[in-house]
N, C-alpha and C positions, 0 to 999 in steps of 0.2 A: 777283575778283582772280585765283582759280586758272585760270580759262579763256582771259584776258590772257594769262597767262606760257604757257598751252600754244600759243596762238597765236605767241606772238611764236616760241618756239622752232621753230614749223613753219618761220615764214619762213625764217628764219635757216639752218636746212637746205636751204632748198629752194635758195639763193642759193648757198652752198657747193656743191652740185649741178653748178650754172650754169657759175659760175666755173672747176672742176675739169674740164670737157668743153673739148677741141682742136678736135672738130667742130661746123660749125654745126648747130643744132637744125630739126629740121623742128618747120612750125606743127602733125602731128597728136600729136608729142610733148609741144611747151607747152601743149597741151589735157590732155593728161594728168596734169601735175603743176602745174596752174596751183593747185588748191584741194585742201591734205591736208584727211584725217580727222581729228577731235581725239577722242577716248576719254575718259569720265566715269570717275574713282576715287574710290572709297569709304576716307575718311579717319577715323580713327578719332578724337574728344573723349573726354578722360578726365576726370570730375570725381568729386568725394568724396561722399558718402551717409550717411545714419544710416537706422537702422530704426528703424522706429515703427509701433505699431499702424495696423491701418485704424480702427477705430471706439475711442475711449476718454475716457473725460470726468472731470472735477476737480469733485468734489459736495461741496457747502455746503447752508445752509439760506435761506431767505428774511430771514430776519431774526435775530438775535442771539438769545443765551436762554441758561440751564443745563443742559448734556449731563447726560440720565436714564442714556441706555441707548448701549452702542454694541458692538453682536451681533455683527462680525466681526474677522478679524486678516492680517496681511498673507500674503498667497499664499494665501487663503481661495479656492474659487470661489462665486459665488451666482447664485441665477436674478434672471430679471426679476422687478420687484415683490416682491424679498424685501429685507424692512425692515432695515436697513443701520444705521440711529441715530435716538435720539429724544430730542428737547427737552420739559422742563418744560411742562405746558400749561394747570396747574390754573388760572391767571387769565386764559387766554386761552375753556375752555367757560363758567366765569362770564358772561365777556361775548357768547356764544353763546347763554345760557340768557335772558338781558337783552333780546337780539336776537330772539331769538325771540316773546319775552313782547311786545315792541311790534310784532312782526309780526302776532298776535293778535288785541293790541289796534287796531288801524289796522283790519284786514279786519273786524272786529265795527262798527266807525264807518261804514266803508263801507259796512256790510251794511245797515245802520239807518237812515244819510239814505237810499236806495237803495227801500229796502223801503217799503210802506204805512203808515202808522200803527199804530201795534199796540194792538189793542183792551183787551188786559186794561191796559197802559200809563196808555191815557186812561182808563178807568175807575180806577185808582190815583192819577190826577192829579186827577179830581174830587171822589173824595173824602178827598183831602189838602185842599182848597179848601173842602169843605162842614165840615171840621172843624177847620180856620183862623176859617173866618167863625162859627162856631159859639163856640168859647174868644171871640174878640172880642166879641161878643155879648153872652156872660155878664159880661166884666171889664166892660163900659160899662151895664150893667144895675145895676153894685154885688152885692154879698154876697148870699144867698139864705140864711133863715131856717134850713135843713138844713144848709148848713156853717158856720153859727153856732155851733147845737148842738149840731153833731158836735166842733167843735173844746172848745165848752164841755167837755163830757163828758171832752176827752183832759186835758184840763187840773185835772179834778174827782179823774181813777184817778191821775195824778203823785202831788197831794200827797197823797192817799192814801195810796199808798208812802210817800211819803217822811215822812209820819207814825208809820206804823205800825216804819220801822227806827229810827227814832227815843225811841219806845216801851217799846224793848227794853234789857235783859231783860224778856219777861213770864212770870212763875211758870206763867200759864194756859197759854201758847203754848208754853213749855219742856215740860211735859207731856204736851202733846200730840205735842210732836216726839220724845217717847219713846217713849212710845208706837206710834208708826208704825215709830220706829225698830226698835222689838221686833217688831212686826209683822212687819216686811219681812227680820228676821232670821230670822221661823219659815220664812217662805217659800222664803227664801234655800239654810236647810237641807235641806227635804225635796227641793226643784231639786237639791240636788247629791247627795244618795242617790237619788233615781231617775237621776241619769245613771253615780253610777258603778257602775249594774248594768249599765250599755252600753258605757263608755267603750273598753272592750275590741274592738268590732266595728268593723270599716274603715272603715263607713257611720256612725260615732257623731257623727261633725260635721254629718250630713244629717238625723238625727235629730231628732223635738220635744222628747224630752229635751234639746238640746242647747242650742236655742231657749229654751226657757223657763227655763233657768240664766241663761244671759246676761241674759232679760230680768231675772231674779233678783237678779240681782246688780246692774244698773243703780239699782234702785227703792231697794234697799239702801243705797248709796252713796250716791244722792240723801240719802235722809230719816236718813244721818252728817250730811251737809254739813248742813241744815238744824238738825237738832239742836246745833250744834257753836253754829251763828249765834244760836238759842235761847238757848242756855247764859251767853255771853259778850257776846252783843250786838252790830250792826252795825257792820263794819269800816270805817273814814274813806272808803276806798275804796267802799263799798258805797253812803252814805251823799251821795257826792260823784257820783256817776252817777244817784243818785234827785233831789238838785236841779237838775242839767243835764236831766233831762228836766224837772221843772216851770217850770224857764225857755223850754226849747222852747218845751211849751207856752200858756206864757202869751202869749210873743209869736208861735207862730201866733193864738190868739185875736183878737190885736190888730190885727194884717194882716187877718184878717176883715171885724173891725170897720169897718177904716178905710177899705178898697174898696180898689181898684189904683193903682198909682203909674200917673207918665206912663211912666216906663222900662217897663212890667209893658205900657200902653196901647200902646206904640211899637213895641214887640217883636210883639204879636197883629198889630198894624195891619202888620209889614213877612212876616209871616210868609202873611197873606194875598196878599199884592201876591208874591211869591215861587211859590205857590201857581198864581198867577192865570197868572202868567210860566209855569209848567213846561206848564198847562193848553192854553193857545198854542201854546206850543213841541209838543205831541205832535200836535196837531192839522195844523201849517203846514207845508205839504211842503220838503224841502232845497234851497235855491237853486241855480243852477249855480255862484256860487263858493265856497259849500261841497261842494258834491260834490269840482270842484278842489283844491279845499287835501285832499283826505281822500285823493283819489286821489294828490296830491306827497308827502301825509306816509308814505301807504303805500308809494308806490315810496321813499323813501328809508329809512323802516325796512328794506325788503327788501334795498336796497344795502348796506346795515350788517349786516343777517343773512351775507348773501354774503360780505363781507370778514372776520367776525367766523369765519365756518367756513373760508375759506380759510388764515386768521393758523392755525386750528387743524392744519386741514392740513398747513399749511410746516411745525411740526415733528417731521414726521416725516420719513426719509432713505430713498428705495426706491432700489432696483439699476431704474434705464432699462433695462438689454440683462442680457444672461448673461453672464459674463464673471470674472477673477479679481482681487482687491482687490492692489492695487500699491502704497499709502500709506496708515496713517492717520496722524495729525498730530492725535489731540484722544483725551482720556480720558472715564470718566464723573465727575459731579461737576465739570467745568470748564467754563467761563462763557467762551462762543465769539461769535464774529460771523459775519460775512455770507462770511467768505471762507471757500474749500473746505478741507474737512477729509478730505476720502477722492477717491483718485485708483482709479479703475474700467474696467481694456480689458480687449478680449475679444485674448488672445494665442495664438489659436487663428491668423489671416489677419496678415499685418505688409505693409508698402508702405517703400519708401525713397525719402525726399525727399533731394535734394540741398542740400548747403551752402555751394558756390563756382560755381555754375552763371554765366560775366560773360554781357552783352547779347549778346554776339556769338553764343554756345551756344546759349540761349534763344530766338532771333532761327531759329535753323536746325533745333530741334527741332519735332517734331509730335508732338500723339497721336495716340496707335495703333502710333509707331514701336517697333521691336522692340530692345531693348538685350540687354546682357550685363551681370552685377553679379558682381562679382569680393568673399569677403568674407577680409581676413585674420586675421579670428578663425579661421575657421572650416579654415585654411590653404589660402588662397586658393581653395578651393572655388568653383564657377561656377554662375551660377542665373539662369536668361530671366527677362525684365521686357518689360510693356509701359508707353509713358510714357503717363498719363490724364490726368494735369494737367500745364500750365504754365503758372505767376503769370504773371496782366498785371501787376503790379507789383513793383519790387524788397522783398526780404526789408526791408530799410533804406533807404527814399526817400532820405536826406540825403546818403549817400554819394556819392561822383566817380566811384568804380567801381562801382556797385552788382552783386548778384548775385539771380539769380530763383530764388524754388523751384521744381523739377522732379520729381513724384512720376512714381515707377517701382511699377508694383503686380506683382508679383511673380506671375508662369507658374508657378512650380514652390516648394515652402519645404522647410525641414529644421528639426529635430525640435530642432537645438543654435542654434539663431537666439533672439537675445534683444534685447529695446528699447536703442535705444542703441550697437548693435554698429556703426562703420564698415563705407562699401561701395564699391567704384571702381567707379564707372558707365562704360563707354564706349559712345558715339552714334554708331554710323555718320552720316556726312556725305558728300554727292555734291561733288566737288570740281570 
């Protein structure tokens, strides 16, 4: 458009030229002015700016939780990797420790279909098998005259007992349990004069004085309690534990007697066949779709280890760059989500993007080109920019006018430059 209008103005002079001459023209003067020069001017765009960091980012967690920790405060600076906030995690290593435990367990499966048969294994497996068949054996053989006996016998020392507290009081057995009971009383004494010519010494509890008190005093105490039962005679309680055992007894006897039930038969007969089953199993190498299932269970325990340490991961908050804390937005003790809670630039380096850049501007800017940024904070203060970026897209697709952003990165900075400050950009343009 601009090279149009300087054209047409050439002509237009050159015609007025024409016309204003009396004389005719020679042909080597209309050689001369048949085609002016046209001259390129540099026009200036002015558009509006903000400053904004070059590098700055708006930090959240991965996932929701309860704020434990939150270590810094606003206009703080921090390094990179230094811990910013921390979430709740104790149910999240649980399931880390869970994870791990079937990661364990999975690679010990693997390792075992994998591996050879393991000798002490099968030798554990047969003679689980030879002492299956062995119980069966005996139940379908019936009873053996020895545990007839043996049982008769338990059932012979019950009512024994339970005669003898029965019995009671016996004048005879009273006397004699006082006798012990005097006995145990002399003993008792002399055990605590020889300890306490010791009990003074550091070492008196290391001591066999100190032993054979205690033991002293045990024997003592018994042959109270026995006397006391002498004296008075068998407590219900005493008396009611001695026929619970003659009833045991009697009906082990009779289970003797009577050989094995089918349930008693059933049980041997499946404990064999079990037996028989594990005996196989150590011997018979692992298929290939068991190896498969052992190697999908393993890789997907692993998968759940990895997400189980990353969940742990997420809550924690590091600093990405160096930089100084600009926002927080969340305390300890509150219960946050996914969206960011600490705003993080480094406000060392600033760049200024444009706000009202139309198609036409953007259309005729480059990077690399050289601007000027005018700021009136700073009382209109002047500062070199080069453009780095221009949007292929509008800031707002839907709009009629749309505007591009046009980042200006900044040649030169000062010291009172702050996020947010307006800037007037103007762009040389060749006209």
């Amino acid at each position: 458009m601009h090279k149009v209008l300087w054209l047409l103005v050439g002509l237009f002079a050159s015609l007025v030229v024409v016309s204003c001459s009396n004389e005719p023209l020679a042909p080597e003067s209309l050689k001369a002015t048949a085609a002016p020069t046209l001259t390129a001017e540099l026009v200036g765009l002015n558009v509006r700016g903000r400053v904004v960091p070059v590098r700055w980012v708006a930090l959240g967690f991965p996932s929701g939780g309860m704020l434990t920790e939150v270590n810094i405060t606003i206009g703080q600076t921090v390094e990179q990797g230094e811990v910013l906030a921390r979430l709740d995690a104790d149910l999240l290593r649980v399931a880390v420790e869970a994870a791990r435990r079937a990661v364990a367990a999975g690679e010990a499966r693997q390792t075992q279909l994998a591996e050879a048969p393991d000798l002490l294994a099968v030798q554990a497996a047969a003679a689980e098998l030879k002492a299956a068949e062995a119980n069966l054996t005996a139940l379908q053989s019936g009873p053996s005259q020895t545990a007839e006996t043996h049982a008769a016998a338990e059932l012979a020392a019950a009512q024994a007992e339970l005669q003898a507290l029965r019995a009671l009081p016996d004048p005879a057995a009273a006397r004699a349990a006082q006798a012990r009971f005097e006995s145990t009383a002399v003993v008792r004494q002399r055990a605590q004069t020889a300890y306490d010519q010791i009990r003074d010494r550091p070492e008196a509890a290391m001591l066999p004085e100190a032993l054979a008190l205690q033991q002293a005093t045990i024997a003592h105490d018994e042959a109270q309690a026995l006397l006391e039962i002498a004296r008075r005679g068998a407590t219900p309680s005493a008396l009611a534990a001695a026929l619970a055992r003659v009833r045991s007894a009697q009906a082990a006897l009779d289970a003797v007697k009577a050989g094995p039930s089918e349930v008693d038969l059933a049980a041997a007969r499946s404990r064999v066949s079990q037996a028989e089953f594990a005996l196989a199993r150590v011997h018979t190498p692992a298929s290939a779709a068991e190896l498969m299932e052992a190697a999908a269970n393993l890789a997907e325990a692993r998968h759940a280890l990895a997400q189980a340490e990353s969940a742990v991961d997420g809550t924690v908050l590091v600093a990405p760059f160096a930089g100084s804390i600009v926002s927080v937005m969340a305390r300890p003790q509150e219960r946050v989500g996914s969206a960011p809670i600490i705003v993080l630039a480094d406000l060392s380096v600033f760049q200024v993007e444009t706000v009202d850049a139309d198609e036409w501007t953007a259309a005729h800017v480059q990077p690399g080109q050289r601007v000027d940024l005018v700021f009136p904070a700073l009382d209109g203060h002047t500062l070199p920019g080069i453009v780095s970026v221009v949007a292929l897209q509008p800031a707002e697709a839907n709009r009629l006018d749309p505007f591009y952003t046009i980042t200006v990165t900044l040649s030169d900075t000062d010291p009172a430059l702050r996020w947010g400050m307006t800037a007037n950009v103007t762009f040389p343009i060749q006209s």
